[in-house]
C-alpha positions in Angstrom: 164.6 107.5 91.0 162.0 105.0 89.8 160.4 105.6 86.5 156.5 104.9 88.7 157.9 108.0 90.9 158.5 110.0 87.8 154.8 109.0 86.1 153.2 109.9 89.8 154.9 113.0 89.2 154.0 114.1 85.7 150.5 112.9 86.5 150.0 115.0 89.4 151.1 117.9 87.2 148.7 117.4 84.7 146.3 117.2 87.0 147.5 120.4 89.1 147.2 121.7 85.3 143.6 120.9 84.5 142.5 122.4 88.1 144.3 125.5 87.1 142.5 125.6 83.7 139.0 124.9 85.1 139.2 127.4 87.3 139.8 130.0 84.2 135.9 130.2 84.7 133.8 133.6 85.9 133.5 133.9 89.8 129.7 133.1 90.2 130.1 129.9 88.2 131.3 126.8 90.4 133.6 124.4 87.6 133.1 121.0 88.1 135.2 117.8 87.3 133.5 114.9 85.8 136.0 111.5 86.9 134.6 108.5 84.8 136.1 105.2 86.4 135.9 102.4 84.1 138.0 99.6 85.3 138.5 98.3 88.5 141.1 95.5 89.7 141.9 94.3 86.3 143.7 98.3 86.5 144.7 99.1 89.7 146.5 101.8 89.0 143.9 103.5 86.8 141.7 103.3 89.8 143.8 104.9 91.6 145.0 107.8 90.2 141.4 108.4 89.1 140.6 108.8 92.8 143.4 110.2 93.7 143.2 113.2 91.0 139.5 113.4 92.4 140.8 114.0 96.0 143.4 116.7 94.8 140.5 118.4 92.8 137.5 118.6 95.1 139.2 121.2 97.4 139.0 123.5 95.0 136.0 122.2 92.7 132.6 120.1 92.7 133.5 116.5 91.6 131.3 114.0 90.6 132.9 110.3 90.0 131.2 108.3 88.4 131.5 104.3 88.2 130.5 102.2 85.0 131.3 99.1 83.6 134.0 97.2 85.5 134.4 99.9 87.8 131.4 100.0 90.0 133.1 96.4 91.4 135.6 99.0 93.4 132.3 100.8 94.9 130.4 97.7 96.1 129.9 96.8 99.8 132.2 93.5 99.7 134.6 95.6 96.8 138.2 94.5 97.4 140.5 97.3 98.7 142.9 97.7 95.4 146.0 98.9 96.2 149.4 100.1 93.8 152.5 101.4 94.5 152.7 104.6 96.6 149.1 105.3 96.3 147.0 105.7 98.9 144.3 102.4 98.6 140.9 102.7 97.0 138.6 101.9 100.0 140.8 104.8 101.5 140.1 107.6 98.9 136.5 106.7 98.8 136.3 107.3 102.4 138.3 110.4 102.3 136.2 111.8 99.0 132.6 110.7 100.6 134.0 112.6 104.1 135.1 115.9 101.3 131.4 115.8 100.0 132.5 114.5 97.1 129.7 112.6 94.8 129.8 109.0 93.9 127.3 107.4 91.6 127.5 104.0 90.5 125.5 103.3 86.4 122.3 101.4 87.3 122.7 99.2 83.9 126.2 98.2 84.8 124.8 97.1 88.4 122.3 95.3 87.1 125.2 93.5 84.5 127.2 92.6 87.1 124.0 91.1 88.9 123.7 93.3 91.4 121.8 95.8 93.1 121.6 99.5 94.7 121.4 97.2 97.9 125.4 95.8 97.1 126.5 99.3 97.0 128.8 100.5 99.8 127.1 103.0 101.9 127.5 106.5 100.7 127.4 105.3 96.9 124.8 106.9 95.0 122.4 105.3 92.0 123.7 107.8 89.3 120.9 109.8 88.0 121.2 111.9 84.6 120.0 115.0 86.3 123.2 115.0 88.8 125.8 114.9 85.8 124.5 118.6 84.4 123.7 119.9 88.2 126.4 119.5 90.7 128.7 122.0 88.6 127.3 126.1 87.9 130.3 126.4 85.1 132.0 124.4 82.9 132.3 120.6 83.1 135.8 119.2 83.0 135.9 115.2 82.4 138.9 113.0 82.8 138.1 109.2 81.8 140.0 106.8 83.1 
């Protein structure tokens, strides 16, 4: 067995783990999960299980990811598809999350770095907005940063 198949493993435990612990929360509050993605293909597989542990959670939970820094270059009309080992590839799990409901929001500063625009995102990509981090969750906020 290969030591990536054992990490894939242990990773999708933990997250299994922290969906189990956010939903510890009283029945009229909706728990969210927060998914910061800060890298993009300098760290594919960072990228990937961040989207990845997004897609296991939002069945069961609001999630909001949220792109900044080198990240929002995976969320970008022209992004390359990243893809790594066994998961399933980025452009993929952004179709699959935007088709969930899930929320994506690119940083408007780190657009504007990169010299680009809301205009260069892919369709379905949101400008994040401060008022969406505190409102698309009832409960508790659970953030994994990757």
């Amino acid at each position: 067995m290969s030591s990536l198949g054992s990490w894939s493993r242990v990773c999708m435990a933990i997250g299994m783990l922290f969906a189990g612990v956010a939903g510890l929360g009283s029945a009229e509050n909706r728990d969210g999960v927060f998914i910061h993605i800060t890298h993009g293909t300098d760290d594919p597989h960072r990228v990937l299980m961040a989207l990845n542990m997004a897609r296991m959670m939002s069945p069961n939970h609001p999630v909001l990811v949220y792109f900044d820094i080198r990240g929002i270059e995976v969320v970008l009309k022209d992004a390359k598809d990243i893809v790594h080992a066994s998961f399933p590839s980025s452009k993929q799990q952004l179709s699959e999350l935007l088709k969930q409901g899930v929320t994506l929001m690119a940083c408007p500063g780190c657009l504007k770095a990169a010299g680009k625009t809301p205009a260069d995102l892919a369709a379905g990509i949101q400008v994040a907005n401060q008022d969406r981090f505190f409102s698309f969750a009832s409960g508790r906020i659970l953030a994994l940063d990757y």
